[in-house]
Structures are given as structure tokens and as C-alpha cells.
KOLNUFI-518319 format. One record per residue (C-alpha): residue number from 1; y negated, z, x negated. Coordinates in nm, 3 decimals, padded with zeros to 5 digits. Layout:
BEGIN
num	py	pz	px
NUM	Y	Z	X
...
***
This chain:
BEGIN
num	py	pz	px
1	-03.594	-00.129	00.620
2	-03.457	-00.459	00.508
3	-03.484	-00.369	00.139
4	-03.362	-00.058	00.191
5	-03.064	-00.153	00.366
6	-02.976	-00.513	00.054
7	-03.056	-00.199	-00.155
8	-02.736	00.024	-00.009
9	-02.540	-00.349	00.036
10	-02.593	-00.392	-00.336
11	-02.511	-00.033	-00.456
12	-02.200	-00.014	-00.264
13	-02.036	-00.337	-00.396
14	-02.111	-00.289	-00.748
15	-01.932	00.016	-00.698
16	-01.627	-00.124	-00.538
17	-01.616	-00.385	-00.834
18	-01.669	-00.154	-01.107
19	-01.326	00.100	-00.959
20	-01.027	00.020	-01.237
21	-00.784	-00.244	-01.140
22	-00.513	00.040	-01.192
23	-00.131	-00.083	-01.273
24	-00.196	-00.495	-01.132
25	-00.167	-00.725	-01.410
26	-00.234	-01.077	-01.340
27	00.141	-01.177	-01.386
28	00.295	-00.854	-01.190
29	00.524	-00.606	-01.373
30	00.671	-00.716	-01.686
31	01.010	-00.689	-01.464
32	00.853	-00.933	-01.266
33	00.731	-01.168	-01.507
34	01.060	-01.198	-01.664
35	01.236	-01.193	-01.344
36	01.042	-01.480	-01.254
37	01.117	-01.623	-01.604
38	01.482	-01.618	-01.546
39	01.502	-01.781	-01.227
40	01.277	-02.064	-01.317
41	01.506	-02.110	-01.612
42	01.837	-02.123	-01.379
43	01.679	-02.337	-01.130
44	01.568	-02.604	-01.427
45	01.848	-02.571	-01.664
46	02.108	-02.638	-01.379
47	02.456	-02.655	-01.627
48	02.466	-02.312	-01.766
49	02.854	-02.190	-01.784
50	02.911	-01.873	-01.645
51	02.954	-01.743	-02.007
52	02.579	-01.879	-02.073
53	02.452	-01.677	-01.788
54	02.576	-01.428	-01.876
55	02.455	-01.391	-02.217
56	02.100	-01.505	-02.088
57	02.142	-01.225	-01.845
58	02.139	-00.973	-02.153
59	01.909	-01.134	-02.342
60	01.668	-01.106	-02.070
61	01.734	-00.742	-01.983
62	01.688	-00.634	-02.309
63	01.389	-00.821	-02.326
64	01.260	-00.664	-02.001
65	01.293	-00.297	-02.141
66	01.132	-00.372	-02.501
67	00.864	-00.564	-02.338
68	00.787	-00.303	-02.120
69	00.807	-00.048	-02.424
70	00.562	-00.218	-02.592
71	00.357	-00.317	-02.332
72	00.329	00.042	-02.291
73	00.256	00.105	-02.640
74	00.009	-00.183	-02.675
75	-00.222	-00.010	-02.386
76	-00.322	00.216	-02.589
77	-00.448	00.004	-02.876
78	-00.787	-00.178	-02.857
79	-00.668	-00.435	-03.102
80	-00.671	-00.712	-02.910
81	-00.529	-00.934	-03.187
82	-00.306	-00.705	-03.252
83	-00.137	-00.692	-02.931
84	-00.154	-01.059	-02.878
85	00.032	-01.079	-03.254
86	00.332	-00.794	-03.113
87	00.365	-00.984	-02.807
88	00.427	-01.309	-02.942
89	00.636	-01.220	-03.220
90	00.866	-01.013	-02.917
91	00.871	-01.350	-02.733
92	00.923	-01.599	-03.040
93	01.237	-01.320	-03.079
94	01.393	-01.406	-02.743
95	01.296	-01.766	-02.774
96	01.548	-01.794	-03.119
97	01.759	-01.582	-02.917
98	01.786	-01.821	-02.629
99	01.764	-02.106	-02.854
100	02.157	-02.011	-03.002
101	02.284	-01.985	-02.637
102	02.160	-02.326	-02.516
103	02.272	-02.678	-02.591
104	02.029	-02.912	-02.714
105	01.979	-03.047	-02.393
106	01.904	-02.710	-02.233
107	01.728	-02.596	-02.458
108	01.417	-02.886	-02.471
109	01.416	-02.815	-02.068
110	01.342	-02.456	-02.190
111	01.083	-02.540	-02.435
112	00.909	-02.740	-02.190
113	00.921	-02.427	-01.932
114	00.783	-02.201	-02.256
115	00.502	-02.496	-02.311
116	00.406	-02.489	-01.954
117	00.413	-02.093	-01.921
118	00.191	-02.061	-02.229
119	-00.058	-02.328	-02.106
120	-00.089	-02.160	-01.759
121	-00.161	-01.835	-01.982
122	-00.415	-01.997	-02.207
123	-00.644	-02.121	-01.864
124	-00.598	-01.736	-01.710
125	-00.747	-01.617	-02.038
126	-00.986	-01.881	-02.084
127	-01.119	-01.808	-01.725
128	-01.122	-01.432	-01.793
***
């Protein structure tokens, strides 16, 4: 009866496990992630001009809806290096982007946000 009932235990966990995450990523939505992006970057970088805000502000909408695009796109593909290629080159994009808005100043607080974000990235995949 014991065996039995570890056998049933067992079954029905593997199951639950093996169900598709569905839409969760790791980081949330890619609104999210760059939501969360922004904010870190106006709480560090605390001297932007309203005029710098508000070019940030479009640089990181438009980066929200073409990184959504081609996350989209990339979900389909199986190419991992691929997708890991398109994603970085998309980010390296708004980086230079960035980079022309910001002072010097601001801009090695940003790089050391980018350093840290990529780092935190790097130990989620390693762990994966």
C-alpha cells in the first residue's frame, strides 16, 4: 500500500513539473523588464534635465515595442545563438542610443547599471 501510494506521489508531481511554464519569463514582460530598467536608471542617474527624460522616455518606448517584436519573433526560432546574437545587438542599439543623451558622468553610472544587469543575467543562465 505504501509503494503504491510513493508510486501515485511520484506520478503526480512529475506531472505537475513537466506542465509548460506558459507566458512567465524569469524577468516578467519585456514591458516590465524595461520598465524596471528605466526606473533604476532615474533613481541612479539623479540629474537628468527634463529634456533628458524625455528623450530617454522615447528611447525606451521604442525599445519596449521592438523588443517585444522580436522577442516574439525569436520564440519561434530554436537558434539559441541566434537569438542571444538579435537580442544583444537590439540592446547594444539602445545602449549607443542612450550613450548620446547622457553626460559623461551619467553615462558611466549607466554602464555600471548595464554591467550589473548583465552579470545578474549571466548567474540566472548559468543556474538554468
Amino acid at each position: 500500500m505504501k509503494i503504491l501510494l510513493s508510486v501515485s506521489l511520484l506520478t503526480l508531481s512529475l506531472a505537475t513539473f513537466s506542465q509548460p511554464r506558459g507566458d512567465r519569463r524569469p524577468g516578467g514582460s519585456p514591458e516590465e523588464m524595461v520598465a524596471r530598467e528605466k526606473q533604476t536608471l532615474y533613481t541612479k542617474v539623479t540629474d537628468l534635465s527634463e529634456d533628458q527624460k524625455l528623450l530617454i522616455d522615447g528611447i525606451y518606448d521604442e525599445f519596449t515595442v521592438t523588443l517585444k517584436e522580436t522577442m516574439e519573433e525569436l520564440r519561434q526560432s530554436n537558434d539559441r545563438e541566434s537569438r542571444r546574437e538579435k537580442m544583444e545587438a537590439l540592446t547594444e542599439e539602445k545602449d549607443a542610443l542612450i550613450a548620446d543623451v547622457l553626460n559623461e558622468e551619467q553615462y558611466k553610472i549607466y554602464q555600471s547599471m548595464a554591467t550589473s544587469r548583465r552579470e545578474r543575467r549571466g548567474q540566472r543562465e548559468d543556474s538554468q
